[in-house]
Every structure is written in structure tokens, then in C-alpha cells.
C-alpha positions in Angstrom: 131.9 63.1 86.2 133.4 61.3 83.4 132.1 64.2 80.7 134.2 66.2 82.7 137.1 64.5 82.6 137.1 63.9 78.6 136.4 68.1 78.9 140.0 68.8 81.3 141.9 66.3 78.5 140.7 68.2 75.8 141.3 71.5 77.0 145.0 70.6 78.2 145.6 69.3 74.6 144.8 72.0 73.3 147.3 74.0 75.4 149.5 72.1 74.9 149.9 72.5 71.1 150.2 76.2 71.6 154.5 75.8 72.8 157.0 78.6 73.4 158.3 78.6 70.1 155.5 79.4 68.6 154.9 82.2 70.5 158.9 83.4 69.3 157.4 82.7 65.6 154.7 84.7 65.9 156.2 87.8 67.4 157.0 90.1 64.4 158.8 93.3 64.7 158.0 96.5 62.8 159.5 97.6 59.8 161.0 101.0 59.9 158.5 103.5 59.5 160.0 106.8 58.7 158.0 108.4 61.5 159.9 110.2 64.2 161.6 108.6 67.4 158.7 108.8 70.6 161.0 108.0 73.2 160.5 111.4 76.0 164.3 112.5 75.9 163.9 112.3 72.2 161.0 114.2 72.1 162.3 117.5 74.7 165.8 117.3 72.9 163.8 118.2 69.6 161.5 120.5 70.8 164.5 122.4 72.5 166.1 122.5 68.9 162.8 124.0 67.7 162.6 126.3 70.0 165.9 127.9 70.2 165.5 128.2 66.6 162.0 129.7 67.1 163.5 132.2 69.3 166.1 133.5 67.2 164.2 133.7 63.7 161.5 135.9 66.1 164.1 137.8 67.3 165.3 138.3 63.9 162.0 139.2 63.0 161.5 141.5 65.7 164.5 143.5 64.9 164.0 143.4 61.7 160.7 145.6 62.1 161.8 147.8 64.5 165.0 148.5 62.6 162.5 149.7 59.8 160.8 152.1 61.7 164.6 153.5 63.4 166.0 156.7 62.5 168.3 157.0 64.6 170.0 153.9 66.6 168.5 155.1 69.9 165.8 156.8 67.8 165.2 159.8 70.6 162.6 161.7 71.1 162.2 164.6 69.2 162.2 167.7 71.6 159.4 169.3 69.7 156.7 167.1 70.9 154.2 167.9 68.2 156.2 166.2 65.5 156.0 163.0 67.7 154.5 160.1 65.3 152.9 156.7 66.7 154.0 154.4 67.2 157.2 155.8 68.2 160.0 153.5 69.3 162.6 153.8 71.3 165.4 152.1 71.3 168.4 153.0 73.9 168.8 149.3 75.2 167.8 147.2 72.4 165.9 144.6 74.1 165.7 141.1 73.0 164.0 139.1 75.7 161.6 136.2 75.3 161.4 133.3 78.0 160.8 129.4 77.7 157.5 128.1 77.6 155.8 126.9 80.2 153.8 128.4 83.1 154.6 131.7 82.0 153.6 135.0 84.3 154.2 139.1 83.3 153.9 141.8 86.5 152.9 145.0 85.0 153.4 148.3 86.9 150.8 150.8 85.7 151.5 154.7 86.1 149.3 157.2 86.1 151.6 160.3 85.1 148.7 162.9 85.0 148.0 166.2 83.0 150.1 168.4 85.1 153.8 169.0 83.9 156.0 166.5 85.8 159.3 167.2 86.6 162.3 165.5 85.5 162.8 165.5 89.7 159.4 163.9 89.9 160.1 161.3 87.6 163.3 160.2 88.6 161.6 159.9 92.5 158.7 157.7 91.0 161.2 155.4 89.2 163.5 155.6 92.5 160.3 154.6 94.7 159.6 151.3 92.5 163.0 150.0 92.1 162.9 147.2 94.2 160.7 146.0 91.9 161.4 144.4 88.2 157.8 144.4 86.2 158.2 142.9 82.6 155.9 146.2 81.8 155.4 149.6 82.8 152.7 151.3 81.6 152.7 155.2 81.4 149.5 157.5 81.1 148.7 161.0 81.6 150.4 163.7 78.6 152.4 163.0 75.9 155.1 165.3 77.8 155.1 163.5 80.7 155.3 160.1 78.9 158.1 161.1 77.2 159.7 162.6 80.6 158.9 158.7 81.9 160.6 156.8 79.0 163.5 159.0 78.7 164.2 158.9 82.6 163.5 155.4 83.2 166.5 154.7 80.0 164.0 151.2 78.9 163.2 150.6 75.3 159.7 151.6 74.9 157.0 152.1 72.3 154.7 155.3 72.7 151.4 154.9 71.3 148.6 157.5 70.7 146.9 156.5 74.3 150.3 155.8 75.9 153.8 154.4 76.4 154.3 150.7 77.1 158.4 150.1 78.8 159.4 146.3 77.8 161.3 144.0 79.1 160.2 141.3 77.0 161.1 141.7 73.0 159.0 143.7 71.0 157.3 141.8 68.0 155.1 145.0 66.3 153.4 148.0 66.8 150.3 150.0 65.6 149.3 153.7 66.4 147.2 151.9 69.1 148.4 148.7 70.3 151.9 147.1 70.6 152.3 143.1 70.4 155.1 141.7 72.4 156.8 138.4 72.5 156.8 136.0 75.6 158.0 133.2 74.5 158.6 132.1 70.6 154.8 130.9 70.9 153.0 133.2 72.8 152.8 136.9 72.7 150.6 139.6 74.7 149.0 142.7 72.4 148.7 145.5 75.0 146.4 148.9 74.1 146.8 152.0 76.9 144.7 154.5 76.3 144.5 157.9 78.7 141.6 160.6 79.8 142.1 163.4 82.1 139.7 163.5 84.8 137.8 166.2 87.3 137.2 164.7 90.4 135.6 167.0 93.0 136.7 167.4 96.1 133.9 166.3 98.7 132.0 164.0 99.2 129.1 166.0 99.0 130.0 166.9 94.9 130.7 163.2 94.2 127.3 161.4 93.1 126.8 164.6 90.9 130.0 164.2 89.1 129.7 160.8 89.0 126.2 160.8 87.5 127.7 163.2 85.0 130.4 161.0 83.6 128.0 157.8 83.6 126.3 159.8 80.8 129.1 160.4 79.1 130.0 158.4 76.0 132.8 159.9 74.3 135.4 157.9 76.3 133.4 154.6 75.4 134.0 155.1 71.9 137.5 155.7 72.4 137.5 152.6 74.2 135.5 150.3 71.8 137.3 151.8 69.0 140.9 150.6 69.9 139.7 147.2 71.5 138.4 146.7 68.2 141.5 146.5 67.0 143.0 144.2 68.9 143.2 140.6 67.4 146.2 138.5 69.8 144.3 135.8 72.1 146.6 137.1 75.2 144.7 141.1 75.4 145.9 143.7 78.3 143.6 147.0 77.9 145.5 149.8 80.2 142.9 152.3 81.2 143.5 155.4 82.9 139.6 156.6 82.6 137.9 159.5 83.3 135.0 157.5 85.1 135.0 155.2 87.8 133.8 151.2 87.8 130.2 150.0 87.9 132.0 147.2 89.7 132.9 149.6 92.7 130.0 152.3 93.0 127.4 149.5 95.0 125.2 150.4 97.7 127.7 149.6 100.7 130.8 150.5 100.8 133.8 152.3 103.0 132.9 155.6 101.1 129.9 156.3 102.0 128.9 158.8 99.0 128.7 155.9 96.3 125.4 154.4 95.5 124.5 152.0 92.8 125.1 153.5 89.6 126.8 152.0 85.8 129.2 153.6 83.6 129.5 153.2 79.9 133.1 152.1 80.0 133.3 149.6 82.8 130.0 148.1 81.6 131.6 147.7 77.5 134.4 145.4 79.7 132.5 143.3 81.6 129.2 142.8 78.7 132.7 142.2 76.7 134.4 139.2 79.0 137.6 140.9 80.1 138.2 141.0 83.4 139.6 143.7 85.6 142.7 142.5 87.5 142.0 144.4 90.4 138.6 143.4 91.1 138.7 140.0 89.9 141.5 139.2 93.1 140.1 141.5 95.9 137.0 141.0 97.8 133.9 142.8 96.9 133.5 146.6 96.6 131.7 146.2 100.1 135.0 145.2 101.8 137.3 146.6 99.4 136.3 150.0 97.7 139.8 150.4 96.1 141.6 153.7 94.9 143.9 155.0 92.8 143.3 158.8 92.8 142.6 160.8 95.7 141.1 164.5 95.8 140.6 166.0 99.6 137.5 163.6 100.7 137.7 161.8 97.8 139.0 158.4 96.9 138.2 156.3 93.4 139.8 154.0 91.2 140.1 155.3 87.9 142.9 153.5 86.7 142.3 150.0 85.5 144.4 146.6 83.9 141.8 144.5 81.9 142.8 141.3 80.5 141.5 139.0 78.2 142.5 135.5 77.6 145.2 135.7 81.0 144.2 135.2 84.2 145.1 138.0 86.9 146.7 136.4 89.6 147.3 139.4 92.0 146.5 143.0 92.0 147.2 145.8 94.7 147.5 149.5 94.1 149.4 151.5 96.5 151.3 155.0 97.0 154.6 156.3 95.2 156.8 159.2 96.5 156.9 161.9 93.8 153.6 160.6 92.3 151.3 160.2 95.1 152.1 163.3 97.5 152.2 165.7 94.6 149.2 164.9 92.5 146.8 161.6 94.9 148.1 159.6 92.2 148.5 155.7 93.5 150.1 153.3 91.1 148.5 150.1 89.8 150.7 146.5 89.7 149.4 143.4 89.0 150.5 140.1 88.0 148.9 137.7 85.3 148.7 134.0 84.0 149.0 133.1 80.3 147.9 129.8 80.0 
């Protein structure tokens, strides 16, 4: 007992030595560093600064390459087709769009236009039929003609490419004979590669698994394929394919059309051994449930018009039918929405 008193009065001596003042004295504050302020408002008010100032040297930049490639302010089409050279861009609103960053999502409306002349009639009844809608992208396929019919109906600024013509919303940054690469925002951008085949799809269901056997041996679309995906270098990837050949990912055992059976096909297989991911599968249920179709020929229904991503995530995906596209050609359109991180 008595050690452990002598062992309270030393430790409250000690204790006691240590005073308030002392503590004051031994608080120091820190010189001035030179390094920047961390306080949060301080922080977001500079990184606004930047980026407004990102925004306009890209739009600078932007403009500054698509003014080298202008011949003309609008830089129209030239009415002999054939003397077309990609990229072409046109230019009738002069678009200079990026967004903030963030959570930052695109819709693109994919159109199949076909092989067969379309209309100026036609056209304007496709655009009419999707006007309640406001994609960042449209993606046209099919002929050079009818691409040209889209962009110059539909009055966008667009690029035409050798496999298609991309219409933008969001500001245009460059553009090869093969892809395009447009800004989102000052720090992320979005290369996007159409590339068109015509198809033959039969009629009955009886003539299906013979055609489609015959295009799953066919390889000369796969090298048009692996060719310009080679080319693409951007993180954010969108591969818009209007193929002559359906999806591995669809032709399974069991499904609502009862003349597919398990079968691959060069192109769909390069995609998926490849890591992108096709938008429309990737947010529907299986094949089983969900066959999907975006061309129809008498008993025939198949999906032959795909949006791949790479390095997005597809949030939603529906194809469905479009007066002036649909009832003169069983052409559906594609739209889907995607996630860039």
C-alpha cells in the first residue's frame, strides 16, 4: 500500500510540470510553403478555371483542324459522289459542344440506310419518326448515296468516313479515313469506327441455316473489321457495325426463331475473343428470351446491326421500328445509351 502511494505522488508530479503554457510554447505553426491552398472551395474554384480554359484551347484546337480540311464554309457535298474523299466534313452548323466532367453518358441512334436508293421523302420520314429524340450520335450505314441523302437532310455537322457517316452533337476533335475522335468533355473523348456490308438474307426459314452457315465461313468482312479496329488507339472505343452476318451471341440452340442452331461467326467471335462488348446483348436477357432483330425478310428476323464498345459501359439498348425505314426495306434502328467512366 504505501509503494503505491509514493507511485500516485510521483506520477501527479510529473503532470504537473507539464502546464498549459507549455503546451502554447510548444505549438509551432508552419512556415509558408509555396504549395497550393487545399481548402475544397479552393480546390473546385481552380479546377473550374482549368477547365474552362481546357475547353476553349480544345475548341480552338478542334476548329483549328477542321478549318484545315474546309473548302468551303459549309464544305457541301460534292454532287458527283465519286469525287467524295474521307474523311469528308461537313460543316453547316459548326458545332462546338463538349460537357463538364463528371458522370458523363452519350445515346447513339444507329441507322441502317441500306443498298437501295433512298429517297429524299424517305429520309426526311426517318428523321421525322426519331425526333422526339436528341442522341449526341447518329450513326448512318448502307451507300455512300444514301449517307449523303442522311447528312444533308438531317442539316447536323457530320464526318463521313469510308465505312460511314457519324452526325455530332458533341465537338469534333479529328478524323481519319476510318475513325473520327470526338470530344466529351476537355478530358475525355470517344474514337468511333462505322463500318457497312450489304447483306442477303433469305426469305424462309427453311433457307436460313444454309445462308447462315455460308457467311460463318466467310472472312472477308473479318478483315475489314480487324483492320480498322486496329486502328483505333482512344481508351473510350464505339465500333458501329452494320454486318453482313449475324451474332454467335444470338444463333444458340433455343430460341423464339426456331431455324437457328448453335453456330459462330468470324466477326462476332473477333469482338468478344477481343473484350468489347455489344450493347445490345450485354443489357437484354439471353438469346433464349430475347432473340433480337434489326432486319426482317418475309419469315426472317436477325440482328445484323451491332454498337460495340470498349472501355464504356452500355447502359441500355433497344432496337425498334421507323416509318420510312422499316416498312420500305425491314430495316429497325438501333439506340443505345453508354457510361464513360
Amino acid at each position: 500500500m504505501r509503494n503505491l502511494f509514493f507511485a500516485l505522488l510521483i506520477l501527479l508530479s510529473s503532470c504537473a510540470v507539464y502546464t498549459v503554457e507549455d503546451g502554447y510554447r510548444n505549438i509551432t505553426i508552419p512556415e509558408t510553403t509555396g504549395r497550393p491552398e487545399t481548402r475544397y472551395a479552393v480546390i473546385l474554384q481552380e479546377n473550374a478555371d482549368k477547365s474552362a480554359e481546357a475547353i476553349e484551347n480544345a475548341k480552338k484546337e478542334a476548329e483549328h483542324r477542321a478549318a484545315m480540311r474546309r473548302e468551303a464554309e459549309v464544305n457541301e457535298y460534292p454532287e458527283d459522289i465519286s469525287m467524295l474523299s474521307f474523311p469528308h466534313i461537313y460543316t453547316p452548323v459548326r458545332t462546338n459542344s463538349t460537357e463538364k466532367d463528371g458522370i458523363n453518358t452519350i445515346q447513339v441512334l444507329m441507322l441502317p440506310l441500306g443498298y437501295e436508293e433512298l429517297s429524299a421523302e424517305n429520309a426526311e420520314k426517318i428523321l421525322l419518326a426519331n425526333s422526339d429524340i436528341a442522341p449526341d450520335f447518329v450513326i448512318l450505314t448502307g451507300s455512300l448515296e444514301n449517307q449523303v441523302t442522311g447528312a444533308r437532310t438531317a442539316g447536323w455537322d457530320a464526318v463521313t468516313l469510308e465505312g460511314g457517316t457519324i452526325l455530332h452533337r458533341p465537338l469534333l476533335k479529328e478524323a481519319g479515313e476510318k475513325t473520327a475522335t470526338f470530344f466529351i468533355t476537355t478530358t475525355k473523348d470517344l474514337e468511333i469506327a462505322p463500318v457497312s456490308s450489304d447483306n442477303s438474307m433469305p426469305a424462309t426459314a427453311q433457307e436460313a441455316p444454309v445462308w447462315a452457315k455460308e457467311q460463318a465461313a466467310k472472312t472477308e468482312e473479318l478483315e475489314i473489321v480487324s483492320a480498322t479496329a486496329a486502328l483505333m488507339s482512344d481508351e473510350e472505343k464505339l465500333f458501329a457495325l452494320s454486318s453482313s452476318s449475324p451474332s454467335g451471341e444470338d444463333w444458340i440452340e433455343f430460341t423464339p426463331f426456331r431455324y437457328r442452331e448453335d453456330l459462330d461467326f468470324p466477326v462476332s467471335s473477333y469482338f468478344q475473343e477481343n473484350g468489347w462488348i455489344d450493347a445490345y446483348r450485354e443489357t437484354h436477357f439471353s438469346a433464349e428470351t430475347d432473340g433480337g432483330a434489326t432486319r426482317k425478310n418475309g419469315e426472317v428476323y436477325e440482328r445484323l446491326d451491332f454498337l460495340y464498345s470498349d472501355g464504356m459501359i452500355p447502359v441500355w439498348a433497344i432496337s425498334y421500328p421507323v416509318r420510312g425505314l422499316t416498312d420500305t426495306r425491314g430495316t429497325f434502328a438501333v439506340l443505345a445509351e453508354f457510361l464513360i467512366p
